[in-house]
C-alpha positions in Angstrom: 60.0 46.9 85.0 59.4 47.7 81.3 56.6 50.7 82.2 60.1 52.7 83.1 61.8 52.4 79.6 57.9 53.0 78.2 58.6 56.7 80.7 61.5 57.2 79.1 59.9 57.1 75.6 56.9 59.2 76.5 59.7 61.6 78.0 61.9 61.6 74.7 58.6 62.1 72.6 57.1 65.5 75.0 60.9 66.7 75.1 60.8 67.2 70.8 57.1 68.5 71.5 58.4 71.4 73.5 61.3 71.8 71.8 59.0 72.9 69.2 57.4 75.7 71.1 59.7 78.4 72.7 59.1 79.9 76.2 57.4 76.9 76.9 56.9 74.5 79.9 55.1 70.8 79.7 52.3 71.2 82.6 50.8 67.9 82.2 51.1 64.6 80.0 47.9 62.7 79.3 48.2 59.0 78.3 45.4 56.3 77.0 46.3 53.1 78.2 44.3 50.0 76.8 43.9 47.2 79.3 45.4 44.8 76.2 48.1 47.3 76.1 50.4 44.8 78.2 51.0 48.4 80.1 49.9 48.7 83.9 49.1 52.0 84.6 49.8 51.8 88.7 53.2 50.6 87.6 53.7 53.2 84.9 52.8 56.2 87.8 55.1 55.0 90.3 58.2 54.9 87.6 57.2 58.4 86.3 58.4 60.4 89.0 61.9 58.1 88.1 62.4 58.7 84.9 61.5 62.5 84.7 63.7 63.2 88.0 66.4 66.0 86.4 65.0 66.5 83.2 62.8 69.7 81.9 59.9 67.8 82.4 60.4 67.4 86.7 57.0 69.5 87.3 55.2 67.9 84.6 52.1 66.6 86.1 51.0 62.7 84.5 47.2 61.8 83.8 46.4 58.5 82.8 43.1 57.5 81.3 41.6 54.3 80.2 40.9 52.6 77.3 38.1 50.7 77.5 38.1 47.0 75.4 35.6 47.1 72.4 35.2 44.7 69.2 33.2 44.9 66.2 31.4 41.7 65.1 32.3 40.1 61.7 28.8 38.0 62.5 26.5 40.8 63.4 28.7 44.1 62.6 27.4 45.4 65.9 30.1 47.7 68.0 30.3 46.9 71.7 32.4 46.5 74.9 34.3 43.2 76.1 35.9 42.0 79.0 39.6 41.8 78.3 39.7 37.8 78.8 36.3 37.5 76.8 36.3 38.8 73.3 33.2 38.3 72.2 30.4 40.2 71.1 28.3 42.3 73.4 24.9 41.9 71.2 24.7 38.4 69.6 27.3 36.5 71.6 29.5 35.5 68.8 33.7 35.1 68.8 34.3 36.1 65.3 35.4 39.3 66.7 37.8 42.2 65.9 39.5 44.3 68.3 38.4 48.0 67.9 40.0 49.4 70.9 42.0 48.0 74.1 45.2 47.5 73.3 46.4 51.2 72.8 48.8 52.9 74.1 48.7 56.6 73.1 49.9 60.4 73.6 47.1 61.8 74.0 47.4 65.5 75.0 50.8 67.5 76.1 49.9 70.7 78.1 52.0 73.5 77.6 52.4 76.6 79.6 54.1 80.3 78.4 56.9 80.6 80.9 57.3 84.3 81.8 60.5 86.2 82.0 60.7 89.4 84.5 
């Protein structure tokens, strides 16, 4: 299963990001996953709770969020969504297409909380 070494990546990357602020705790993770990404996100949730079991990031909550596919026509120029087996262009039908969006896979937002000591 390759979505647990892509875990362990995210985990290196948020690790350096709270490194960075003292006092600190990662709340929540927040990923954009394209569906050309050649990531799936059920698999990716079920090896999270894996790869972040004994490091800081245990209680670190994971959000996942969709990237929906979308090409620009070289034909037309028009912007527009595509099915993922189907890239073509939403307006004038053509298959000179570029991929706009899709095949991401991104950090999109680390949540950090102060951590108070009594």
């Amino acid at each position: 299963m390759h979505e647990l070494s892509v875990c362990q990546a995210v985990i290196a990357q948020v690790e350096r990001i709270a490194r960075q602020h003292d006092d600190t705790r990662v709340a929540s993770i927040t990923l954009r996953i394209g569906w050309l990404s050649g990531v799936e996100g059920s698999l990716l949730e079920r090896a999270y709770p894996l790869a972040v079991a004994g490091t800081s990031l245990s209680a670190a909550r994971l959000v996942i969020e969709t990237s929906p596919v979308r090409v620009r026509c070289r034909s037309c120029l028009a912007e527009s969504d595509a099915e993922p087996n189907r890239l073509l262009c939403g307006v004038c039908g053509d298959w000179h297409t570029d991929l706009t969006s899709g095949d991401e896979l991104l950090l999109t937002s680390v949540e950090l909380e102060r951590v108070n000591h009594v």
